[in-house]
Structure formats: C-alpha cells, structure tokens
C-alpha positions in Angstrom: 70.0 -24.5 50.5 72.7 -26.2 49.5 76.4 -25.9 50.8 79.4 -27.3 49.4 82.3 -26.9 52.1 86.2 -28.6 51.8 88.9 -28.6 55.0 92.4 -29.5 53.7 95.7 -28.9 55.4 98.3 -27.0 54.1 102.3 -27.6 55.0 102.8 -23.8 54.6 103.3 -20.7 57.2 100.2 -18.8 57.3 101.7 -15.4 55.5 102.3 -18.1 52.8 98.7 -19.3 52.5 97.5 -15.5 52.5 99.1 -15.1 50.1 97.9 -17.6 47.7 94.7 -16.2 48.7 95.4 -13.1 47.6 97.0 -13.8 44.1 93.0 -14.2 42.6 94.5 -14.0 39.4 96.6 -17.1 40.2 93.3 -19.4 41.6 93.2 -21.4 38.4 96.9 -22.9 39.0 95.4 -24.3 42.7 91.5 -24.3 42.6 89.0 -26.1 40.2 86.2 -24.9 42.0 87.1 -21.1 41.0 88.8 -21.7 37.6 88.5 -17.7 37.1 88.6 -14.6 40.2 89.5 -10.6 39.7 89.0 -7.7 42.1 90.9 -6.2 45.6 90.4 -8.1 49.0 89.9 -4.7 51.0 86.4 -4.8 53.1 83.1 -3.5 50.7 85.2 -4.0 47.8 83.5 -5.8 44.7 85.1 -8.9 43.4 84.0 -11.3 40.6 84.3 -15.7 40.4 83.6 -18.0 38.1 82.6 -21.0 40.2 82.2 -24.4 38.3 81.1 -26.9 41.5 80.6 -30.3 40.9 77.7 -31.3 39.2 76.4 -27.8 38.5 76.8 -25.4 35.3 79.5 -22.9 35.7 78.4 -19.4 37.4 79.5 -16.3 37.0 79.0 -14.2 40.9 79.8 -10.8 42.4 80.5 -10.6 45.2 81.4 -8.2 47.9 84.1 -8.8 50.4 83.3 -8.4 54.1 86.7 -9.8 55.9 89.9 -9.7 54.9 92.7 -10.6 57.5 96.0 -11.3 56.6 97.3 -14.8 57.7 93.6 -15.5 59.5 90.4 -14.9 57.7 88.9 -13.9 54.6 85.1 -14.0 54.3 83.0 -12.3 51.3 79.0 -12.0 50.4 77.4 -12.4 46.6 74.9 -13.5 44.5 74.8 -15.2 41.0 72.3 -14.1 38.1 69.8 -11.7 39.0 70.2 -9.6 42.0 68.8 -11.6 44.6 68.0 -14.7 42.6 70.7 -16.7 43.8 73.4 -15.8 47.3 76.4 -17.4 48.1 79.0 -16.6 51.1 82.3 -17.7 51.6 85.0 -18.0 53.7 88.8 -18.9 53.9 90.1 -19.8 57.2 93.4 -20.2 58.1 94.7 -22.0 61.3 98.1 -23.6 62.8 97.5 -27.1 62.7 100.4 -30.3 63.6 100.6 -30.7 59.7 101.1 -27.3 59.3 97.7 -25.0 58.1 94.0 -26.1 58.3 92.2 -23.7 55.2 
C-alpha cells in the first residue's frame, strides 16, 4: 500500500498550529496536498478532502475523524470511491521541538 508521509517544523506555539488545523476551510492557503476540506473535527464526525498527491489524479474522500486533541493530535479514517475500494488514514501530530513545532 502506498504511504505518502511529510515531517516539517513549524516556528509557532502549538494552540497556533491547532489552529490552522482546524480552519479546513483555510487548507488551500497552506496545503497543496488537500487543495479543498469541509466538516467538524469532533470524534465520529464525517469530514470530506480533496486530496491531489503527487503523481496521482485528484480524489475526492470521506472520512471519519477518530482523534481530535487540541494542540497534540488529530488522527481521522476514510476511503475514496466506492465504499471499501480504496482507505486512507491520517494523522497530524504536533510536538515542541528546538525550532519550535514538529507537525
């Protein structure tokens, strides 16, 4: 299966980071890989991406979100297509590094 994965550091406070995270509406302005996202980041709530990865067609998913922790974590579940044809996961991570934030 393939997985694509970035680390970058961020010179921001982690309730700063969050909440980037958190503006979905806003990911186009930061994030190529997700040029469109709607939906609430509460635990089982649905959410919907547009994920154009290098390489690869754009995709529309849904997703479900399974973790969302201010400042710390958020994590979510989907697939793309068909139910079941295609899954994807992923996950935001944030962590104090000397630069500032690891996401």
């Amino acid at each position: 299966m393939p997985v694509y994965q970035t680390t970058f550091a961020v010179d921001a406070p982690a309730a700063r980071v969050w909440e980037t995270l958190a503006a979905l509406d806003r990911y186009p302005e930061w994030n190529p890989q997700i040029p469109r996202a709607s939906g609430r980041l509460e635990p089982g709530e649905p959410i919907t991406l547009r994920l154009s990865l290098p390489g690869r067609p754009p995709m529309d998913l849904t997703a479900t979100i399974e973790e969302a922790r201010p400042d710390m974590l958020l994590t979510w579940r989907g697939h793309v297509g068909a139910r079941g044809s295609s899954r994807g996961t992923g996950a935001s991570r944030s962590r104090p590094s000397r630069r500032g934030r690891r996401a």
